[in-house]
C-alpha positions, 0 to 999 in steps of 0.5 A: 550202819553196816561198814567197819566202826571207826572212833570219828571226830568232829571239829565243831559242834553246830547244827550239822554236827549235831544232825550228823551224829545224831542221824549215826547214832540213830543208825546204830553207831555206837556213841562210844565211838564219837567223839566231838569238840568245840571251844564252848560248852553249851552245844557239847553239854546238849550232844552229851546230853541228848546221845552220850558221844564223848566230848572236849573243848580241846580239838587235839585230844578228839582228833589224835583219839579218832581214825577220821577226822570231820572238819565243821568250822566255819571256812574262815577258821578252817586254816588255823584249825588246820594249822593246830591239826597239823602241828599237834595230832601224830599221825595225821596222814593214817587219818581220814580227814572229812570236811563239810566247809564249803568253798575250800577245795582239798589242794588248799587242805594239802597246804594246810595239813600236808600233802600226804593227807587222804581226804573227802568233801561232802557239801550237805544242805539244810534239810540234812538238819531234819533228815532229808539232806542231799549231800554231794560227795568227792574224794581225792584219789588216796581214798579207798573204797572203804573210806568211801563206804564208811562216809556214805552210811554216815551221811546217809543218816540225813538223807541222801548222798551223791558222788560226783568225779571232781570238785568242779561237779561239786560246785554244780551240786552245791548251786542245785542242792545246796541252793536249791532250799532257798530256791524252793523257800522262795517259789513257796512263799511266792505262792503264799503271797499270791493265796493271801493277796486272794483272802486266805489268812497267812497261816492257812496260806502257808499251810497249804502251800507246805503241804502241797511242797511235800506231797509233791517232792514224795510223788517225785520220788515215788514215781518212776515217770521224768518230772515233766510227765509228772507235771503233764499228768497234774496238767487238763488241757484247757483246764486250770492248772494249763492256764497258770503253767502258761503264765510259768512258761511265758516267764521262761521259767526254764531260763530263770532256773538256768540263770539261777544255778549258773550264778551260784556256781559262778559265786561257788568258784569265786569262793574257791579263791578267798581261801 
């Protein structure tokens, strides 16, 4: 990471915390500079082991210690954190507050923790747990440009970032991104039952359904051709692979993919009001 070091303090210590800051300590963060807590020990006592960040089962002690603030608590514990937050750390509106949680948007933060808090979203997907995220971005309009900066080198420790203009986008990014691992899981072992349902063994069907997954996600982004022409290029006239695609574009596939996000982001905005 290039940007200013700031000491940054994670509330919680699950597996996104964990692929976080070891995605900035790979980086070159400094671990002396981290911070993390969480009310047991066995995740802060592998954190210390694996990257030497400091570590607390006490949320007030990292956060009043730290220049931004992560907030990585699951979205029903999010409001009695805050509370906690805002009663005991001084100075909370100097700090940047960050939050992975999903669903809560910043005007319920506000409530939370005061209206004077500068604050980011970031909604990260599971494959930021091997480094291969895709996290969505947004700030409110008191974050600078520098915050922005410090946030995206941190997030790009797993992957890639996205900045989108509102959380509106957000809920969108979070029904493809966010989703879409699921998706993909699922189109994946479709196929895997389709090769074992013609003989292969579960392990070798899986095995070359995988591998197939990954080579074509880094010729997509290998390639400057759009992914349609991707898909032409693989396709032989009368060949094959034109007859199973048939099939795809028979079912409408474009729609079921169309019907799919535009449910999630539908459920993501229901969310949005259980908080």
């Amino acid at each position: 990471m290039t940007t200013t070091p700031r000491k940054i303090a994670f509330i919680g210590a699950g597996n996104m915390t964990q692929s976080i800051v070891g995605g900035m300590v790979r980086s070159g963060y400094s671990n002396e500079l981290i911070y993390v807590s969480n009310p047991s020990v066995g995740k802060l006592q592998l954190l210390q082991d694996k990257l030497k960040v400091h570590t607390s089962q006490d949320n007030i002690q990292v956060a009043t210690q730290a220049d931004v603030i992560v907030l990585a608590v699951k979205p029903q514990l999010m409001a009695q954190v805050c509370q906690q937050l805002r009663e005991q750390v001084p100075n909370l509106s100097d700090k940047l507050i960050v939050t992975i949680a999903a669903g809560i948007r910043i005007e319920k933060y506000r409530q939370y923790l005061g209206d004077s808090i500068r604050m980011i979203r970031v909604m990260p997907n599971t494959p930021s747990l091997v480094g291969q995220g895709m996290s969505g971005l947004v700030a409110d309009d008191r974050v600078d440009q520098t915050d922005q900066d410090f946030i995206t080198a941190a997030f790009n420790g797993v992957g890639a970032t996205l900045w989108v203009a509102d959380e509106d986008q957000l809920d969108i990014l979070g029904a493809v991104a966010g989703s879409g691992p699921a998706y993909f899981f699922e189109f994946m072992a479709s196929l895997q039952k389709a090769a074992a349902a013609l003989g292969f063994d579960a392990d070798k069907a899986r095995a070359m359904v995988q591998q197939t997954a990954l080579g074509a996600a880094e010729m997509a982004i290998a390639s400057e051709l759009s992914l349609e022409d991707l898909r032409k290029q693989v396709t032989s006239k009368g060949g094959s692979t034109a007859k199973g695609i048939e099939v795809y574009q028979a079912a409408e596939i474009d729609k079921i993919s169309a019907q799919a996000v535009k449910a999630a982001v539908q459920r993501n905005q229901e969310m949005a009001k259980l908080f």
